[in-house]
N, C-alpha and C positions, 0 to 999 in steps of 0.2 A: 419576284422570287417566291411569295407567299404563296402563287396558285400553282407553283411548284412542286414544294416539299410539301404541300397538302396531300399530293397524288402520289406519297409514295405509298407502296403500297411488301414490298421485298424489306425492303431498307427501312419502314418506319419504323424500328427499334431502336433505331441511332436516337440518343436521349433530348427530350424537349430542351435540357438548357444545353443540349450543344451551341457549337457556335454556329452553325448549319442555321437551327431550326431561332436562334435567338437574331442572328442577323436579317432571315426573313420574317420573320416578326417588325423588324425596325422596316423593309423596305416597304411591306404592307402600310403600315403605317404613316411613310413617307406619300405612299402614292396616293394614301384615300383623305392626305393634310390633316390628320390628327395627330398632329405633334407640335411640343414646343423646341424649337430649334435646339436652343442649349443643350436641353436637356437630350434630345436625340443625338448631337456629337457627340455628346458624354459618354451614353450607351454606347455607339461607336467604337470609340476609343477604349473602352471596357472589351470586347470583340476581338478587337485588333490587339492588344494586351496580350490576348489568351493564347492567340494566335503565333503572334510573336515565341510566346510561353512554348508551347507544343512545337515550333520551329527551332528553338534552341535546345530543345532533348533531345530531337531527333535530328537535328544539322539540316533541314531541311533550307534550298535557295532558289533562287531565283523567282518562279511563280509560289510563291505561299500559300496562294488560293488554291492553286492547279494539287502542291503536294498535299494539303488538306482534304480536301476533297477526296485523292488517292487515300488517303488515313483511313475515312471512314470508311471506304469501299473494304479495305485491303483488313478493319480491323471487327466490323460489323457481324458477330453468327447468327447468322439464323439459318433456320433446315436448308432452305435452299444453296449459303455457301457452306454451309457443312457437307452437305451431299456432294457439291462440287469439286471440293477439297479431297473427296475420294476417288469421283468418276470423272472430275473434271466437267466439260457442257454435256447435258442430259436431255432428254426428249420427254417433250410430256407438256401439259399444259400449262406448269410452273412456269415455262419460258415466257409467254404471252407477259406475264406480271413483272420476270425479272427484263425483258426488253423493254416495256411498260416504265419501270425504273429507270434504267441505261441512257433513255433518252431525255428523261429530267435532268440527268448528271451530265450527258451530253451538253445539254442546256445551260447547263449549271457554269461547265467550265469556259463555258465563252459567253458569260453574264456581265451584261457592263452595265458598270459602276457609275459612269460618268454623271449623268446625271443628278445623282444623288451628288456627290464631290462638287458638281457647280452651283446646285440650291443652295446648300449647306457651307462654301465655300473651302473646302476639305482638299487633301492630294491622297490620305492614308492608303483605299486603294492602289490608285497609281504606283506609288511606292510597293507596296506587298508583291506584285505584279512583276515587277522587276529589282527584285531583292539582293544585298550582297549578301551573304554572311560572314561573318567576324570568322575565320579559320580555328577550328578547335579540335585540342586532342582526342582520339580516342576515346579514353575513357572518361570524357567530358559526356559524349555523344553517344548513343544508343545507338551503333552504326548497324547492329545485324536486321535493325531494324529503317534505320535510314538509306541504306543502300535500296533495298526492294520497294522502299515505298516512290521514291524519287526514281530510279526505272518505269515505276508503272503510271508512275503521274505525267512521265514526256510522252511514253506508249498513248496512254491515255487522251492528252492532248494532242495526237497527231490523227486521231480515230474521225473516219468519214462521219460516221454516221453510232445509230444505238447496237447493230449488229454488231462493226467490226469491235464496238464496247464489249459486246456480250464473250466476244470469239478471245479480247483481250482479258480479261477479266476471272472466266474462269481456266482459263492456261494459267491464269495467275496462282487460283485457289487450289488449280491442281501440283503447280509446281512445289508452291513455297506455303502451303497450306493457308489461313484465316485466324485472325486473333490473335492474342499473344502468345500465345501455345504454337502458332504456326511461325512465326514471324522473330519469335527468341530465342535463343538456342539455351537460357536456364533460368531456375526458376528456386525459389525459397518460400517455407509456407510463412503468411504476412500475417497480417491482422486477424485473417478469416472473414471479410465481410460475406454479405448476401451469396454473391453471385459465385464466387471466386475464393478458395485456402491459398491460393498460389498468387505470388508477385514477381514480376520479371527480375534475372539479375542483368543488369544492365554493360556493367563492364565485366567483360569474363577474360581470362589469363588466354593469351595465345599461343602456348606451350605446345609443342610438337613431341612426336616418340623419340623423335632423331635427335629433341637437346638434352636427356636422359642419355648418358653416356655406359654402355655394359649394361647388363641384364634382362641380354637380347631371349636368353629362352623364354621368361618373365613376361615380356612385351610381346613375344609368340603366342604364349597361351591368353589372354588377353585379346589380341586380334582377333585369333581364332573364335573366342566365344563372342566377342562383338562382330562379328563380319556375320554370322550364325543367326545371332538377333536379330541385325537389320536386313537379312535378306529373309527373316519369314522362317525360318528354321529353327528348331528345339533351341535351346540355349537354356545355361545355369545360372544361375546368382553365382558372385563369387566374390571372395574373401582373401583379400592382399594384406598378407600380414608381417612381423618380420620387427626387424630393427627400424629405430626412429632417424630419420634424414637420409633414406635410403631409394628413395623416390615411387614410395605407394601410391601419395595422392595425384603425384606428376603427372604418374601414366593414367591416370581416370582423367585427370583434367583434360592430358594430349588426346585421350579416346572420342571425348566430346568433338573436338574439334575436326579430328580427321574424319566424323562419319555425319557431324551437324548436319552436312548437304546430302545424305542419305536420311535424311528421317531423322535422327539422334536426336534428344532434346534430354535434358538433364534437371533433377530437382534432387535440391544440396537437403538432407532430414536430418535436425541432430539427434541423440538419443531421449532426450528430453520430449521430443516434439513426439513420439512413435505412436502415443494413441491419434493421433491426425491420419497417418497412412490409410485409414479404412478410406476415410472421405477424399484424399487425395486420390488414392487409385478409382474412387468415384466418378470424380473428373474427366479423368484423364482415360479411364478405359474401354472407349467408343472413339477415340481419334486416331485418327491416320499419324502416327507418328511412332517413335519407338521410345519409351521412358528408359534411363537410368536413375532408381532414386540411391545417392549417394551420401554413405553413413563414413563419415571418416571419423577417421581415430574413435572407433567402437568399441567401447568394452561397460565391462556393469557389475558396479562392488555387491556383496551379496546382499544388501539391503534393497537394493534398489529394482523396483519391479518392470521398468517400462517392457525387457525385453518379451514377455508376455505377447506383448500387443503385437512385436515384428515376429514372433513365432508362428501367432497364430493366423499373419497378412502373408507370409512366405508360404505356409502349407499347415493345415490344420481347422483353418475357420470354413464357413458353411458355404459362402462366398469364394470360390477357388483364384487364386490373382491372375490378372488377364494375360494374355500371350504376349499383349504391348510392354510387358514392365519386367526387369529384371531389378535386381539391386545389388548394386557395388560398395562393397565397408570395405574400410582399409583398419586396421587395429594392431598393437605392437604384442599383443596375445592372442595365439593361435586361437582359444577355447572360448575367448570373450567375457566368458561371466568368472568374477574372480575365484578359486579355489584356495582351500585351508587345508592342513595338516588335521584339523578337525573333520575335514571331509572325510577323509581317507581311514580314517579309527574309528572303529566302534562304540558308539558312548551310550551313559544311560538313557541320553534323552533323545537318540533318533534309532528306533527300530530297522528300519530300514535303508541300511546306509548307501547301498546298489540306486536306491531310486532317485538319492540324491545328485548320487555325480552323473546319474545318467540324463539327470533335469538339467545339468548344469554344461555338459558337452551337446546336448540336442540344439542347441542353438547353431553354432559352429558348424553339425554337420549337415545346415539343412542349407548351406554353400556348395554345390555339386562341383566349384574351382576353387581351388586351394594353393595358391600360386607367395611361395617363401621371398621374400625380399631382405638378406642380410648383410651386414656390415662391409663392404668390400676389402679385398688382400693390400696389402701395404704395395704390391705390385700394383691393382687394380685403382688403389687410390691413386696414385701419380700418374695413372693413366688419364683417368679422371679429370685430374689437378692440367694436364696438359691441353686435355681438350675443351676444357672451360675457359681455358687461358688466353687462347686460337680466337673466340669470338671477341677479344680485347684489343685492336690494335695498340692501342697506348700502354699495354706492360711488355717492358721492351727487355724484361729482363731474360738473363739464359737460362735454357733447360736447368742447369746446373742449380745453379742461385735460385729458379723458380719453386726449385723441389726442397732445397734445403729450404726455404724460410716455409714451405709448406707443411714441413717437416714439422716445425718452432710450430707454426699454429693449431694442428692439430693437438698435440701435446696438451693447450693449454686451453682447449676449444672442443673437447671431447669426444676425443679420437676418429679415427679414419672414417670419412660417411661421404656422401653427396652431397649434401646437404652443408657441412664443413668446407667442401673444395671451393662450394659457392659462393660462401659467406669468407674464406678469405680471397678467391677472384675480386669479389666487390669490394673487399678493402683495397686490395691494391690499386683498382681502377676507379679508386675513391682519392688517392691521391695525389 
């Protein structure tokens, strides 16, 4: 395996303590007898460990080897699958190094083990090779990521040769992109290490438009400016604002979802984080994908300065924001930045009282959608109450009795909302 992964030459960015490059370490070592046994299962077992590790975040079964493998192909940037990731397979003399590659991993995936397992008296291979997994929920498991890599790891394993690798490989990078930026559908800024302000969010809600019941003109205009985005077309920032439990951040969430498979990929910003934006749209604005960065429940008392920074990332800095990135705030004030009756009066100590409120509105109107989200009609609630009810088989109660005790909850649960109808569905299907 050693005179392997020495040759690669595409892919040798996959990092030295991979598990890749530390297991061929150990077979080198195996094969030229400089090892002390124990100590070689150990390291082993360390390996296999990891392995295990990375196969239970990402629900990864059966061959282990084979999905690993697929990881690093599927999670590895360098120019050549960036480029890929755009054009897909490309002509040029890069191919000669990435076929060059394809055929190590070829190699790679039908590398047996055995021998090492019979010196060493070991099965751990064997076992990985033919793997169960423990069945787990959802949001145990990093599925938007487990599903593509486990595809491309069977693909993979069924490949004659390093061509039909290469032919598999970048359909791969062109379909569902490279990295985690290709492979997650959202993102939150993390630590900030070296490489990377962004870290995947792993379980994301799988809310649809359709369980948002009314405030179909709302989810119109919305489409409209996301369908606009992801097909390449002008599109605005926009600003869903309105009363609270009325379902702003729903629809941003459901928007994800419905366009993930077109390009969508979403980074959740809070207000706090907004000096980060510069560096984030740094990232992220040369890839093939369509950014929503999403500011919910946005607003800013007048002390507090961040908004600054999202002013001047929207339209104003020198650096103009890429055509990949819109951004979606949701805020229960239209205007965002808080206003005073002091604003509005002449006082001694601000000459210029024009220039304040027009500092103070410039924020808001640099949303070119403006889409109200308010309290629904005491008609609209029970419509609401009925249709969230529908997805319960086990509340068997009637229209009637359904709406009076819905009646009682509101009242004492802060009147008519969405938000309300759902939180008493769940108590009754709590029951």
């Amino acid at each position: 395996m050693y005179r392997l992964t020495s040759k690669l030459i595409i892919y040798r960015k996959i990092p030295r303590d991979s598990i890749l490059f530390r297991l061929s370490d150990i077979c080198y070592r195996f094969h030229e007898g400089t090892y002390e046994k124990e100590g070689l299962i150990g390291e082993i077992l360390d390996e296999i460990n990891r392995l295990l590790d990375i196969a239970t975040e990402y629900g990864f079964d059966n061959n282990l080897w084979h999905n690993y493998l697929a990881y690093l192909l599927a999670m590895t940037e360098t120019p050549f699958t960036l480029v890929s990731e755009k054009s897909g397979a490309v002509n040029g003399t890069v191919n000669h190094f990435a076929e060059n590659d394809l055929d190590i991993f070829h190699r790679l995936f039908s590398y047996d083990f055995s021998s090492l397992e019979k010196a060493l008296g070991i099965d751990c291979f064997s076992i990985i090779e033919n793997y169960r997994a423990v069945g787990k929920k959802d949001r145990i498991v990093n599925t938007s990521v487990s599903e593509k890599v486990r595809a491309l790891s069977d693909s993979l394993a069924g490949a004659a040769d390093a061509s039909e690798m290469y032919r598999i490989v970048t359909d791969f990078y062109r379909s569902y992109g490279v990295g985690k930026l290709g492979l997650n559908k959202a993102f939150r800024i993390g630590s900030g290490g070296a490489d990377s302000i962004l870290e995947p969010i792993t379980a994301t809600s799988d809310v649809v438009l359709e369980d948002l019941i009314g405030y179909e003109s709302q989810k119109q205009k919305l489409i409209a400016n996301t369908e606009a985005f992801v097909s390449g077309r002008a599109a605005n920032n926009v600003l869903l604002y309105g009363d609270a439990g009325t379902g702003k951040s729903t629809s941003v969430k459901a928007i994800l979802n419905r366009y993930y498979g077109r390009g969508l990929r979403m980074i959740e910003v809070y207000k706090h984080q907004c000096e980060y934006l510069p560096r984030v749209i740094s990232e992220i604005k040369n890839r093939n994908y369509r950014f929503v960065i999403f500011m919910d429940d946005l607003s800013f008392e007048e002390f507090e300065t961040e908004y600054k920074y999202l002013k001047a990332v929207i339209e104003g800095g020198i650096e103009t924001k890429p055509e990949n990135v819109v951004i979606y705030a949701t805020s229960n004030r239209r205007h965002l930045i808080r206003e005073t009756w002091r604003d509005k009066i002449q006082g001694d100590d601000e000459l210029h009282r024009t220039d304040t409120m027009a500092e103070k509105l410039s924020l808001a109107a640099r949303f070119g959608v403006q889409i109200g989200y308010f309290r629904p009609s005491p008609q609209e609630f029970r419509q609401i109450v009925k249709g969230i009810a529908e997805r319960y088989p086990s509340i068997t109660l009637s229209e009637q009795e359904l709406l009076e005790e819905a009646n009682k909850w509101e009242i004492s649960h802060g009147g008519v909302s969405g938000r309300t109808a759902q939180q008493f569905i769940n108590y009754l299907a709590g029951l």
